[in-house]
ROZA-83458 format. One record per residue (C-alpha): z negated, y negated, x; residue in one letter; residue number from 1. Coordinates in pm, 1 decimal, m for minus. Layout:
BEGIN
((Z,Y,X),'a',NUM)
...
***
This chain:
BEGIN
((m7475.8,9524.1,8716.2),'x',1)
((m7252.0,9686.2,8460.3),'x',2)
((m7353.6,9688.8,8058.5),'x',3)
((m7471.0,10045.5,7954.9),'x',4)
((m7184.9,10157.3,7706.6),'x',5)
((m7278.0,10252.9,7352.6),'x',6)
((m7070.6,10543.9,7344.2),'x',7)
((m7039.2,10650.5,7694.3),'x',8)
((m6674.8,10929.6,7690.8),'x',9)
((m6692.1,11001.4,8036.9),'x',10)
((m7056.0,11197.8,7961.1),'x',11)
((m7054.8,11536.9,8018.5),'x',12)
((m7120.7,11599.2,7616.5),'x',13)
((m6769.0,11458.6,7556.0),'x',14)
((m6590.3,11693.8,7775.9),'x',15)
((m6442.6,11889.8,7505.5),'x',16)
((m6157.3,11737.2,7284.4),'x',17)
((m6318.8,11899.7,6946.7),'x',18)
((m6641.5,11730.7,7017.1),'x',19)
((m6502.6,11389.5,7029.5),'x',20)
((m6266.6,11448.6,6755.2),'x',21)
((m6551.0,11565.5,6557.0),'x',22)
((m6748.4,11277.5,6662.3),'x',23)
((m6514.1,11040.7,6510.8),'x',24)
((m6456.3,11186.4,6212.2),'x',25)
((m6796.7,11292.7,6103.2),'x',26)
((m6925.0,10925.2,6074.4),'x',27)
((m6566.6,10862.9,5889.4),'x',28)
((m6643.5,11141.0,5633.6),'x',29)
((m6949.3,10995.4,5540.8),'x',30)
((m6841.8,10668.8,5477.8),'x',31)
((m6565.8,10803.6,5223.1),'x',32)
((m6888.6,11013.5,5082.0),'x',33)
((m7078.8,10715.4,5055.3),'x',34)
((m6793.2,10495.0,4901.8),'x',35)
((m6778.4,10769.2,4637.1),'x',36)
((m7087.4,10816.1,4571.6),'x',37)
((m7099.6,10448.6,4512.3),'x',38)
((m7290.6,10319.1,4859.6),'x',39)
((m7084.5,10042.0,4964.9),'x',40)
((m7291.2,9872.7,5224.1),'x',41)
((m7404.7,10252.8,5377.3),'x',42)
((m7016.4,10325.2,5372.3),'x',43)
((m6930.6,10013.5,5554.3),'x',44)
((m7183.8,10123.8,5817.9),'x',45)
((m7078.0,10464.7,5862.7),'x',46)
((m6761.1,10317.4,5860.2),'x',47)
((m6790.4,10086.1,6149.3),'x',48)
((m6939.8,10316.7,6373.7),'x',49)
((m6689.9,10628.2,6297.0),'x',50)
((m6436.4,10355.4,6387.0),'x',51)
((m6629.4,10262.5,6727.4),'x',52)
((m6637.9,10607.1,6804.6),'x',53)
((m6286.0,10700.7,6718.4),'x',54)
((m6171.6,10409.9,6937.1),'x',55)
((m6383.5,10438.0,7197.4),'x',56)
((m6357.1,10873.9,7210.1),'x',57)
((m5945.8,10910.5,7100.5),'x',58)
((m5776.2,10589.0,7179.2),'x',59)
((m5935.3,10503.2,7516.0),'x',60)
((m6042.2,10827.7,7581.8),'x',61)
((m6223.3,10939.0,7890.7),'x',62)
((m6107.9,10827.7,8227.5),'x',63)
((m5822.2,11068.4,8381.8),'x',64)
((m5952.6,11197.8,8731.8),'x',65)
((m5789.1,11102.5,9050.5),'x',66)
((m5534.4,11341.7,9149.4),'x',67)
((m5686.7,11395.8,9521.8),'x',68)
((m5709.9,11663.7,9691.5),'x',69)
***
């Protein structure tokens, strides 16, 4: 049985590139608001997960399709 992913890119909601970009760098927006603002532990939050999401949306990226056909 595979492990459910938390941030799943190959869902049909991530098919466009803006909406993972913006994904990624919402969360990372808000933890340089937070910082700011003077939040430190709700900045390291935001700043965790905009890095999970950045990793797991841009770097790794959804799988490429099989060139058959």
């Amino acid at each position: 049985m595979a492990a459910m992913k938390l941030i799943d890119p190959n869902h049909p909601f991530f098919a466009k590139a803006w909406v993972r970009w913006l994904t990624a760098l919402f969360p990372l927006g808000w933890a340089a608001f937070e910082f700011v603002n003077g939040s430190p532990g709700w900045g390291v939050v935001f700043a965790a997960l905009g890095a999970l999401a950045f990793w797991a949306l841009i770097v790794r990226g959804p799988d490429r399709p099989d060139n058959q056909g």
